[in-house]
N, CA, C and O atoms as CSV, one atom per row, in Angstrom:
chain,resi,resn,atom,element,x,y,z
A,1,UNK,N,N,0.843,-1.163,0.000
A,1,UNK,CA,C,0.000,0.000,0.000
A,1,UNK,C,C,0.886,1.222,0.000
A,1,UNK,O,O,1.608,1.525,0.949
A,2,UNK,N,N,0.794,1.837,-1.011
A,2,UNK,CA,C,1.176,3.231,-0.897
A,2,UNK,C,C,0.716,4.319,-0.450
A,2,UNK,O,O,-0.058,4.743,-1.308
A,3,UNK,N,N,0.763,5.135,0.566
A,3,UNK,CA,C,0.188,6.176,1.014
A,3,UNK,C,C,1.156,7.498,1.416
A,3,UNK,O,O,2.378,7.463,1.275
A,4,UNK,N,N,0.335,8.817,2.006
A,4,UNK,CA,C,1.215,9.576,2.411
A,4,UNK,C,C,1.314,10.602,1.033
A,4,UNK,O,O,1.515,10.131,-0.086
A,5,UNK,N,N,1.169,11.851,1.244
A,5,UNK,CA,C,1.129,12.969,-0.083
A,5,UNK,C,C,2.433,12.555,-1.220
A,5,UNK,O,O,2.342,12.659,-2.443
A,6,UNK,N,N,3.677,12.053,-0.432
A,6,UNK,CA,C,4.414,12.237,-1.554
A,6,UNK,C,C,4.377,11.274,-2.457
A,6,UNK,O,O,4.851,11.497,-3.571
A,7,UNK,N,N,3.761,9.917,-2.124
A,7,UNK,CA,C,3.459,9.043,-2.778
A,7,UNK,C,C,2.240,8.756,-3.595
A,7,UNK,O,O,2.183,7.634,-4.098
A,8,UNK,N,N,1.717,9.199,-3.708
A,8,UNK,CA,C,0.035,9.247,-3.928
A,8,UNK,C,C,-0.326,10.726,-4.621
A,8,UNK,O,O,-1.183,10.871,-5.493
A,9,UNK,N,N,0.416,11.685,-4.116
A,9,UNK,CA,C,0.334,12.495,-5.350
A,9,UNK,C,C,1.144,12.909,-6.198
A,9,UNK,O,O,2.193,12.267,-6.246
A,10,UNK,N,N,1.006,14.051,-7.134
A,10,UNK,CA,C,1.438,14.272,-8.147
A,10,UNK,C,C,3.088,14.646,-7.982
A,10,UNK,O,O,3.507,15.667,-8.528
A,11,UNK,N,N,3.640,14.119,-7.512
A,11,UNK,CA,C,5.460,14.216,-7.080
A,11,UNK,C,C,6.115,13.621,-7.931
A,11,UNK,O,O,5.521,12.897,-8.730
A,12,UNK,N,N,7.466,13.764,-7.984
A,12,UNK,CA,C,8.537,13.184,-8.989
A,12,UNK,C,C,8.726,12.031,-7.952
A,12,UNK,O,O,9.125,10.946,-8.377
A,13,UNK,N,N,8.483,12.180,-6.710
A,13,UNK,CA,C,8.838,10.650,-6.145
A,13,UNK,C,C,7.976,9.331,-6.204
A,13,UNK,O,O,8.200,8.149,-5.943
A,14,UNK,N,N,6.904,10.044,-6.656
A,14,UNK,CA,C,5.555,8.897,-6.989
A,14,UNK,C,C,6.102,7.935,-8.047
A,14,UNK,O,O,6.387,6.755,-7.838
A,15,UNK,N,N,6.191,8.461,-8.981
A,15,UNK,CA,C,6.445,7.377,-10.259
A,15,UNK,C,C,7.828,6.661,-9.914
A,15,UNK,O,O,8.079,5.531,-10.333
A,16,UNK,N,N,8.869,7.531,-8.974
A,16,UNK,CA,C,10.290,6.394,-9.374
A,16,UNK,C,C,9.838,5.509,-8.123
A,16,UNK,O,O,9.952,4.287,-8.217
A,17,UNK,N,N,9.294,6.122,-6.874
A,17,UNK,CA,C,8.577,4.558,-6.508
A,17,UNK,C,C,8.682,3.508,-7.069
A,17,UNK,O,O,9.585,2.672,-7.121
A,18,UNK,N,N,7.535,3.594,-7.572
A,18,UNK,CA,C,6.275,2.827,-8.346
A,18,UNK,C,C,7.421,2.040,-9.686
A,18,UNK,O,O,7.363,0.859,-10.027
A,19,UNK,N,N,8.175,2.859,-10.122
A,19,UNK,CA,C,9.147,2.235,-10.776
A,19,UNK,C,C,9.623,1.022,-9.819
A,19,UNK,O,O,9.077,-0.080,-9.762
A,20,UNK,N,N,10.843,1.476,-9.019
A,20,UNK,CA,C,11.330,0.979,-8.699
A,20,UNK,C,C,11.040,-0.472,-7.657
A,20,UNK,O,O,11.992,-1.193,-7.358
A,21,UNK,N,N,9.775,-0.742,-7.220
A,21,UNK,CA,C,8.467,-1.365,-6.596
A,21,UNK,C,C,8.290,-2.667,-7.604
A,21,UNK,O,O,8.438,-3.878,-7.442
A,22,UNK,N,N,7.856,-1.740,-8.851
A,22,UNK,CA,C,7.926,-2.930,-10.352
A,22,UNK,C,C,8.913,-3.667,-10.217
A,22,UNK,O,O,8.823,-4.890,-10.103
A,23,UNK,N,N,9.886,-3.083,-10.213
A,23,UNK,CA,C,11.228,-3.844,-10.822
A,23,UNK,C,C,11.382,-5.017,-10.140
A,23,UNK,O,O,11.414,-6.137,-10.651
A,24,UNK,N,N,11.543,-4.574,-8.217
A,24,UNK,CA,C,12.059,-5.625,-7.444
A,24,UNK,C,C,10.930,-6.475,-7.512
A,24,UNK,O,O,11.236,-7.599,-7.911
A,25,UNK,N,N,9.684,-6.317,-7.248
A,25,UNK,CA,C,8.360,-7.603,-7.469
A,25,UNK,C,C,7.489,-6.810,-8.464
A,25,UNK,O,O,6.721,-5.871,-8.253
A,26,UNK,N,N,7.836,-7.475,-9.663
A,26,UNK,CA,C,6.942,-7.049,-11.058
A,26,UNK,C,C,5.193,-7.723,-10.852
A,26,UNK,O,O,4.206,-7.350,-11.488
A,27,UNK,N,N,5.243,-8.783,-9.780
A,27,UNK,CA,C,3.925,-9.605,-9.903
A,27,UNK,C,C,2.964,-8.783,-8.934
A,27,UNK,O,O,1.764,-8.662,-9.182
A,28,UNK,N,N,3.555,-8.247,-7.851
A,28,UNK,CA,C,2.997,-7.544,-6.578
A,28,UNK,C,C,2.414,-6.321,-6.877
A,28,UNK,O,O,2.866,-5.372,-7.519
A,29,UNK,N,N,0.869,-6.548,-6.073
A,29,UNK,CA,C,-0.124,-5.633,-5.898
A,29,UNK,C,C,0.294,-3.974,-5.746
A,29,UNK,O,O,1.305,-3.941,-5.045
A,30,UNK,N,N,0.000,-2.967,-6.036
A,30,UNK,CA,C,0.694,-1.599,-6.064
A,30,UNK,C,C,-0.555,-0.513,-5.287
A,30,UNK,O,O,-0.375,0.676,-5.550
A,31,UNK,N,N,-1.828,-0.840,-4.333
A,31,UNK,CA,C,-2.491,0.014,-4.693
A,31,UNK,C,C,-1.949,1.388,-3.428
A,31,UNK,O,O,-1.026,1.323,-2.616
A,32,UNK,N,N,-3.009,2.642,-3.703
A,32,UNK,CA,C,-2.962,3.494,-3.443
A,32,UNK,C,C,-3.646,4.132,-2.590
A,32,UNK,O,O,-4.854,4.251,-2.793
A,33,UNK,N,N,-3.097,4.652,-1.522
A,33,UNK,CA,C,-4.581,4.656,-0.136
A,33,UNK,C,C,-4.788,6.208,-0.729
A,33,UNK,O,O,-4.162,6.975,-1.461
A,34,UNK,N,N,-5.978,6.208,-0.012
A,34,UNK,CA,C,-6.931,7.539,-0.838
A,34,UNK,C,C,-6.870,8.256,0.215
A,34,UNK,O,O,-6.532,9.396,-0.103
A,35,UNK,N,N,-7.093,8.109,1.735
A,35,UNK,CA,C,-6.696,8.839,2.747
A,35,UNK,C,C,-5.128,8.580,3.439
A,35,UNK,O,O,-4.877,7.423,3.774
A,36,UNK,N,N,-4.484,9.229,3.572
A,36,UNK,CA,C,-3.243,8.872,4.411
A,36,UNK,C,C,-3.380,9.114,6.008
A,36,UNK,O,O,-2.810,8.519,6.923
A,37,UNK,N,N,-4.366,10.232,6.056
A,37,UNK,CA,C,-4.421,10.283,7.995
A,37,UNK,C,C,-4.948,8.827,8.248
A,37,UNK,O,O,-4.466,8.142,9.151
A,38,UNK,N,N,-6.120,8.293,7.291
A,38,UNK,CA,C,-6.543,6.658,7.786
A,38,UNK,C,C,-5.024,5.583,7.997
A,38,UNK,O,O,-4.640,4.930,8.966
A,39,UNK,N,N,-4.429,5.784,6.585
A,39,UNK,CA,C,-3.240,5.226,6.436
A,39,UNK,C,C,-2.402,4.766,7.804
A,39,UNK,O,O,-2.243,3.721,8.435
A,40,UNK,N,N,-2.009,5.996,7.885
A,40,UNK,CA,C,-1.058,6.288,9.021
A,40,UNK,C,C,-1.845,5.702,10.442
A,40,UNK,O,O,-1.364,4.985,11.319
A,41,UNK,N,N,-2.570,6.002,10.389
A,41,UNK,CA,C,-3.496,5.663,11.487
A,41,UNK,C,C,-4.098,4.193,11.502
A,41,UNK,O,O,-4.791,4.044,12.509
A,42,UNK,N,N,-4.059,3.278,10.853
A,42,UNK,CA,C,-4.056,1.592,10.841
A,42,UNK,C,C,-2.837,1.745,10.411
A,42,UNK,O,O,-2.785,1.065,9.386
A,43,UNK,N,N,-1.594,2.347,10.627
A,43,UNK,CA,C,-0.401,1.349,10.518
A,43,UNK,C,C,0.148,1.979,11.856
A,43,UNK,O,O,1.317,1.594,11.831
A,44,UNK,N,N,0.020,2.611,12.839
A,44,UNK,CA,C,0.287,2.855,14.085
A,44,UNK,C,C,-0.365,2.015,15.035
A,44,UNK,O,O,0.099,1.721,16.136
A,45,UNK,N,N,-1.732,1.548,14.452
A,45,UNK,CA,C,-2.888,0.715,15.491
A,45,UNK,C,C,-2.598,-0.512,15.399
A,45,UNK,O,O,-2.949,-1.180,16.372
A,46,UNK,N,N,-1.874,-1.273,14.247
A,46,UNK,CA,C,-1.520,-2.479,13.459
A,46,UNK,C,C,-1.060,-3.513,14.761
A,46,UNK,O,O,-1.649,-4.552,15.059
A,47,UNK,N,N,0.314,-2.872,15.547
A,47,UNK,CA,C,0.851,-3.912,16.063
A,47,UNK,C,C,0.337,-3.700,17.729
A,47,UNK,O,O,1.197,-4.080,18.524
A,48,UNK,N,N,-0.411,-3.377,18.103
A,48,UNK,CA,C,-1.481,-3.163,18.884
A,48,UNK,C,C,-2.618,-3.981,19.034
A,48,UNK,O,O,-3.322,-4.083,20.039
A,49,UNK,N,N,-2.794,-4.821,17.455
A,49,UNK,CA,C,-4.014,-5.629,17.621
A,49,UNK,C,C,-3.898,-6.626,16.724
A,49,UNK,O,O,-3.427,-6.541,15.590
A,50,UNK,N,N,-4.420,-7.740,17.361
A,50,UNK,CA,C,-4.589,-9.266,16.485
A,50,UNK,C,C,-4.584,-9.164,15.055
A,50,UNK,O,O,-4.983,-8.166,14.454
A,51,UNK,N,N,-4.087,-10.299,14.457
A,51,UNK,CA,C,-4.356,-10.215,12.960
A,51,UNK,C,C,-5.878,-9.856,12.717
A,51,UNK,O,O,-6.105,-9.212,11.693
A,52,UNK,N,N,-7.013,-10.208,13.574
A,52,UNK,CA,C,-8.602,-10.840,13.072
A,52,UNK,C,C,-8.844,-8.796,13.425
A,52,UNK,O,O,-9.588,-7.964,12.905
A,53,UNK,N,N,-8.021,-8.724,14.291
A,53,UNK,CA,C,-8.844,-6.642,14.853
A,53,UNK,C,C,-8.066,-5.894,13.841
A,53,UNK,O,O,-8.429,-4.743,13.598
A,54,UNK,N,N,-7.016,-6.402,13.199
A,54,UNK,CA,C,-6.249,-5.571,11.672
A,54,UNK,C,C,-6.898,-5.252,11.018
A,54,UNK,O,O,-7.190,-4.169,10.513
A,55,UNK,N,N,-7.233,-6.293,10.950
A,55,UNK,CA,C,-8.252,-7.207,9.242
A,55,UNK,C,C,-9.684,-6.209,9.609
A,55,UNK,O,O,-10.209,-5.869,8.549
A,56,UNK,N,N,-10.249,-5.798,10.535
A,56,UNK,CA,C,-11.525,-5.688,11.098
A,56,UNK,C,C,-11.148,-3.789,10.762
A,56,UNK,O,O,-11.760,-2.973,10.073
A,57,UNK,N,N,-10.232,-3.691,11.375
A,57,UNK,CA,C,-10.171,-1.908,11.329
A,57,UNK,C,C,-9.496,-1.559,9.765
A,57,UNK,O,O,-9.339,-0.403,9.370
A,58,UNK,N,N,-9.177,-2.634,9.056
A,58,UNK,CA,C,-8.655,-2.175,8.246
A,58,UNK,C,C,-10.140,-1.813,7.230
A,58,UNK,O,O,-10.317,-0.847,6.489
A,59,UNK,N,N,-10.997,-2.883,7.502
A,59,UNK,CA,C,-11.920,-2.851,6.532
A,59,UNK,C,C,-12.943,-1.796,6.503
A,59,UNK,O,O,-13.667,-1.468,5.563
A,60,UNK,N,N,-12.861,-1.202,7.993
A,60,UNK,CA,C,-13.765,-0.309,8.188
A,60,UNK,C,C,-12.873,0.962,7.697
A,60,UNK,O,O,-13.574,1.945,7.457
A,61,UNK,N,N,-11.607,1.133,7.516
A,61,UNK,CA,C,-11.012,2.304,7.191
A,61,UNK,C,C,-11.037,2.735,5.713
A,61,UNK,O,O,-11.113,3.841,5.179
A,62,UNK,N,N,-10.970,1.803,5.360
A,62,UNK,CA,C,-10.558,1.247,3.359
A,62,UNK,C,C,-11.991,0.609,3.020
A,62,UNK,O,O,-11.951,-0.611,3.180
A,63,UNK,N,N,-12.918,0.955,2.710
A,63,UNK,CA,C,-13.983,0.282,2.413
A,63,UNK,C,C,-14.025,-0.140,1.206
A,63,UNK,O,O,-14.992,-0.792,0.813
């Protein structure tokens, strides 16, 4: 998951990412979080809670 303004928007660091992402795993998923305060906020709560309460807040964040 990519998130966070410089990644997700219109930056010169977005695409060499996303390049460079390709290269090392060409098969792997690339998407793009649409909020980053959510972002940031299930990846601070992450190791705080069970895989099953991840999975649970993640879904309610990312619908």
């Amino acid at each position: 998951m990519l998130a966070g303004g410089l990644l997700v928007g219109d930056t010169p660091l977005a695409p060499a990412v996303e390049r460079e992402l390709a290269a090392r795993w060409p098969d792997a998923k690339r998407p793009r979080a649409s909020d980053g305060a959510a972002a940031a906020a299930w990846l601070a709560a992450r190791p705080l809670l069970s895989p099953p309460e991840a999975a649970a807040l993640h879904a309610r964040l990312f619908p």
